[in-house]
C-alpha positions as CSV (number, residue, x, y, z in Angstrom):
1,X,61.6,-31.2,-106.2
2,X,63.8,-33.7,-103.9
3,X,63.5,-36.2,-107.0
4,X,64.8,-33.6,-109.7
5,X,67.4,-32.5,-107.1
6,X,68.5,-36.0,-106.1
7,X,68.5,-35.9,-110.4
8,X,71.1,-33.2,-110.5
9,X,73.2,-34.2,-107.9
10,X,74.1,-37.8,-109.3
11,X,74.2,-36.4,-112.5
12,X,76.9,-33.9,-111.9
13,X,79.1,-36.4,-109.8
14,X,79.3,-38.3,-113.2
15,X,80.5,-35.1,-114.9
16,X,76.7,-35.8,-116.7
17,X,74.5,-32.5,-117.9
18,X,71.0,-32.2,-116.9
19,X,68.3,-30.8,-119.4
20,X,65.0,-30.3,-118.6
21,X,62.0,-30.6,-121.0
22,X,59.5,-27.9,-119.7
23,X,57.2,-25.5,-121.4
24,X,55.1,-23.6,-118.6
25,X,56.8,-21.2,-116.1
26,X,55.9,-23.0,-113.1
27,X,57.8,-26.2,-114.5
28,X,60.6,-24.0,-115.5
29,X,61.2,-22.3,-112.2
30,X,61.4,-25.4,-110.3
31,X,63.8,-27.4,-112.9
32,X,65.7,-24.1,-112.4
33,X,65.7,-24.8,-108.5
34,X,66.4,-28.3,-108.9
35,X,70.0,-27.3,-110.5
36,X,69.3,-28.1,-114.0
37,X,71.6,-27.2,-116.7
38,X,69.3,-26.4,-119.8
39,X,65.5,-25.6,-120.3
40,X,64.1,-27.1,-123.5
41,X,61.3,-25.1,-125.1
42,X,60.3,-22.8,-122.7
43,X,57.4,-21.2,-124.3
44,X,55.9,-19.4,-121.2
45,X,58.1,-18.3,-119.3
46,X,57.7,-14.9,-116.6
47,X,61.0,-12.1,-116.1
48,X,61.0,-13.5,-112.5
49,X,62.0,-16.5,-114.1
50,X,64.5,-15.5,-116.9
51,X,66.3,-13.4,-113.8
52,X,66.5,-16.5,-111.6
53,X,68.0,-18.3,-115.1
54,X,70.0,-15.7,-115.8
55,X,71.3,-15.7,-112.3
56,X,71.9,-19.6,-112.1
57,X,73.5,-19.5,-115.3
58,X,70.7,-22.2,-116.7
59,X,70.8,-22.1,-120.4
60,X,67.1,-22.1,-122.7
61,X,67.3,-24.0,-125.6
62,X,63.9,-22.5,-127.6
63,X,62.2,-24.7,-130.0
64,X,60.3,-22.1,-131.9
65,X,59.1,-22.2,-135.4
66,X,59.1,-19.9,-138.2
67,X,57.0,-18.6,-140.6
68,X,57.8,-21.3,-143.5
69,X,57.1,-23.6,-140.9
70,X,54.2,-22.7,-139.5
71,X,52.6,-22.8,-143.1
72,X,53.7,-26.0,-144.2
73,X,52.0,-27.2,-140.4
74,X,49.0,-25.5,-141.0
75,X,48.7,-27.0,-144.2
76,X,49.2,-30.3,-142.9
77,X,46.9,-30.4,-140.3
78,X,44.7,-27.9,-142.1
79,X,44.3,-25.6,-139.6
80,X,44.4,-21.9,-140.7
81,X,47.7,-20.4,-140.0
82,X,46.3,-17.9,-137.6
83,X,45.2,-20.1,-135.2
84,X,48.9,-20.7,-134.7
85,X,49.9,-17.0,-134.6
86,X,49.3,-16.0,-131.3
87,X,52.0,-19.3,-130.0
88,X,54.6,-18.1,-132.5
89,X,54.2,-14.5,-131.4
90,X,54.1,-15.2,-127.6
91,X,57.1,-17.5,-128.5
92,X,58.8,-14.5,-130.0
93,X,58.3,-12.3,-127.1
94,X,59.5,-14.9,-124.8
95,X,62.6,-15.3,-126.7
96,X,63.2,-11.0,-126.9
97,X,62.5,-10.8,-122.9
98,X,65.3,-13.8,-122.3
99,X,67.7,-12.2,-124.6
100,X,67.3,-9.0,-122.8
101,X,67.5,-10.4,-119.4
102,X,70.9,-12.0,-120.4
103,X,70.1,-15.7,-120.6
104,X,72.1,-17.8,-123.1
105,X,70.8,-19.0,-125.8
106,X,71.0,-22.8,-127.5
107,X,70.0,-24.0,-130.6
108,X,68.4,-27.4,-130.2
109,X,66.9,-29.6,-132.6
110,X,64.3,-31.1,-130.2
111,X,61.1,-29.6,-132.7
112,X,59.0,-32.4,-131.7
113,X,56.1,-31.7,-134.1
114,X,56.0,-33.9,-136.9
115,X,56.5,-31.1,-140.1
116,X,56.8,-33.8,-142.6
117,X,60.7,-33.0,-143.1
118,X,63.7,-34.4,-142.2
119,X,64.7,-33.8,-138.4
120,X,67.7,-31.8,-139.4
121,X,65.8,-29.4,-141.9
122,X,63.5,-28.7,-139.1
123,X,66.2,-28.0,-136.2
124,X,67.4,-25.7,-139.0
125,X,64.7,-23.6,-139.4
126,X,64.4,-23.1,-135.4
127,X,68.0,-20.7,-136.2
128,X,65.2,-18.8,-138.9
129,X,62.7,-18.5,-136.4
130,X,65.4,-16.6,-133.9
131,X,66.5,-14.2,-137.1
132,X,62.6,-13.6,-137.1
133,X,61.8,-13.0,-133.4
134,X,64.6,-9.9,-134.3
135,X,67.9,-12.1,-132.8
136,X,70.9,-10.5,-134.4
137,X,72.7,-13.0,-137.1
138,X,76.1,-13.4,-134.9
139,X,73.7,-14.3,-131.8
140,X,72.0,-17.2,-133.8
141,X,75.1,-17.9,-135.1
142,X,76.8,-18.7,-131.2
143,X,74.0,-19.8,-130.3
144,X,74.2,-23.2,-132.9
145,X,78.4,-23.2,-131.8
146,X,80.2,-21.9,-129.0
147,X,76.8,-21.7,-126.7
148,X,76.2,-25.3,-127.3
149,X,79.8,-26.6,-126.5
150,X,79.7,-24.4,-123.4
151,X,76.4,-26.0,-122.5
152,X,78.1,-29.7,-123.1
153,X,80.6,-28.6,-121.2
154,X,83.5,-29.5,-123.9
155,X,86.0,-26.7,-125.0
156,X,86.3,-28.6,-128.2
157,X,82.6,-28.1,-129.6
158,X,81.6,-25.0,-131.1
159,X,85.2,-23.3,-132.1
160,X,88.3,-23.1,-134.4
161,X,91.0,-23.2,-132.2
162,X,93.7,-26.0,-132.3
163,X,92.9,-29.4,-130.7
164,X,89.0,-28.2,-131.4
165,X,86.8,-30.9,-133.0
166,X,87.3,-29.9,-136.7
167,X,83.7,-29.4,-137.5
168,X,83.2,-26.6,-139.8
169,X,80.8,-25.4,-142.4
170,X,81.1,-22.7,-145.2
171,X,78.2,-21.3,-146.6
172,X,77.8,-19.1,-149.7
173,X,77.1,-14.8,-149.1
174,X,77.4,-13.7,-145.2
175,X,75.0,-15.1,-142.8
176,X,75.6,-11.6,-140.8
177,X,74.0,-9.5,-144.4
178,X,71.8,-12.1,-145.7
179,X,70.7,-15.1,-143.1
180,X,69.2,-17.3,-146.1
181,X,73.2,-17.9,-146.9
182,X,72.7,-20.7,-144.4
183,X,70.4,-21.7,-147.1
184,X,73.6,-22.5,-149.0
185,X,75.9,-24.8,-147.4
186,X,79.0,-24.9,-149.4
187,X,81.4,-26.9,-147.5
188,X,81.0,-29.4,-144.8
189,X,83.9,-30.9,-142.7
190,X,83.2,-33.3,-140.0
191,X,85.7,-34.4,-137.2
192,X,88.4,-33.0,-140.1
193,X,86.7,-35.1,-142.6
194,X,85.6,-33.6,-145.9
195,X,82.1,-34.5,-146.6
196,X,80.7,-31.8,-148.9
197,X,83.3,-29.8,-151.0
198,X,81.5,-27.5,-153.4
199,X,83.8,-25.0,-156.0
C-alpha cells in the first residue's frame, strides 16, 4: 500500500494519471485506497467496492468480451464456448451492479487476449459487449468519448466544442436504434484531418 501510495502521490505532482491493472476485488479495493485514478478490467469486483469507487470518483475501465468474440476464442483455443460462459456472465453482472452504483464507465482497448484480430477490432467489440450486458447505447457511446477525456483529464478529448481536438466519426443508421451502425463507419476525421470520407 505505501508503494502504490508513494505511486499516486508523485504521479499527480506531475499532473500524471494513475491506472491500475486489477482483476480480483481485493486488488481493486486497495488500488482504490492507494488514490488510483482508473481500474482496468475489474472482473470481480463486490458493491462494497463499487461504493468506495463510486465515492472516490475512481473510474473502471471493463475489458469484457462479447458473444462474437467469445466464439471466435473458443474456436481458437478450441475450448467449447460454454466453458467461457460463466466469466462473460459474471463479467456482465459486474458491469450492471457498477452502473447501478454510479461508477463511470471507460472504454479501453487493453483486451489482452490474443483473438487473432487487429487490436483496434478487438477494443471495438468491448463497446458490443457493454450493448450486451444491457448498457444503454448513449452510455457506451460516453463512455468511448467524453468519459475518457474526463479520465485523461483534457477538456479537449471526447467532445465537439470549439478549441476541442477535431476528432470525429460518422457512422451510417443511429447507434441509439441500431448499435451495429458502429459497424459502419462512414466518416473519419482526425485532429481535423479527413481520413475516411465515404458519400
Amino acid at each position: 500500500m505505501e508503494e502504490m501510495r508513494a505511486i499516486v502521490e508523485e504521479a499527480k505532482l506531475l499532473r500524471i494519471k494513475v491506472a491500475a491493472h486489477a482483476t480480483n476485488d481485493i486488488a481493486v479495493r486497495r488500488a482504490v485506497e492507494a488514490g488510483v485514478d482508473s481500474i482496468e478490467h475489474g472482473y470481480e469486483i463486490k458493491d462494497e467496492t463499487l461504493a468506495l469507487m463510486k465515492q472516490r470518483g475512481t473510474a473502471l475501465v471493463p475489458t469484457d468480451i462479447d458473444d462474437f468474440s467469445l466464439k471466435r476464442y473458443a474456436e481458437r483455443t478450441k475450448q467449447p464456448p460454454t466453458s467461457l460462459q460463466r466469466f462473460m456472465e459474471n463479467s456482465r453482472d459486474r458491469l450492471r451492479r457498477a452502473i447501478a452504483a454510479g461508477v463511470t464507465i471507460v472504454a479501453g482497448s487493453d483486451n489482452y487476449i490474443d483473438m487473432g484480430m487487429p487490436q483496434g477490432e478487438s477494443a471495438k467489440r468491448v463497446l458490443f459487449a457493454y450493448r450486451e450486458s444491457g448498457m444503454e447505447p448513449a452510455q457506451i457511446l460516453q463512455s468511448a468519448t467524453i468519459n475518457a477525456g474526463r479520465l485523461f483529464g483534457d477538456p479537449r478529448l471526447g467532445v465537439i466544442k470549439p478549441t476541442a481536438f477535431a476528432d470525429i466519426i460518422a457512422v451510417e443508421g443511429d447507434p441509439a436504434q441500431d448499435f451495429t451502425a458502429l459497424e459502419r463507419v462512414k466518416f473519419v476525421m482526425k485532429n481535423g484531418k479527413i481520413y475516411v470520407n465515404v458519400p
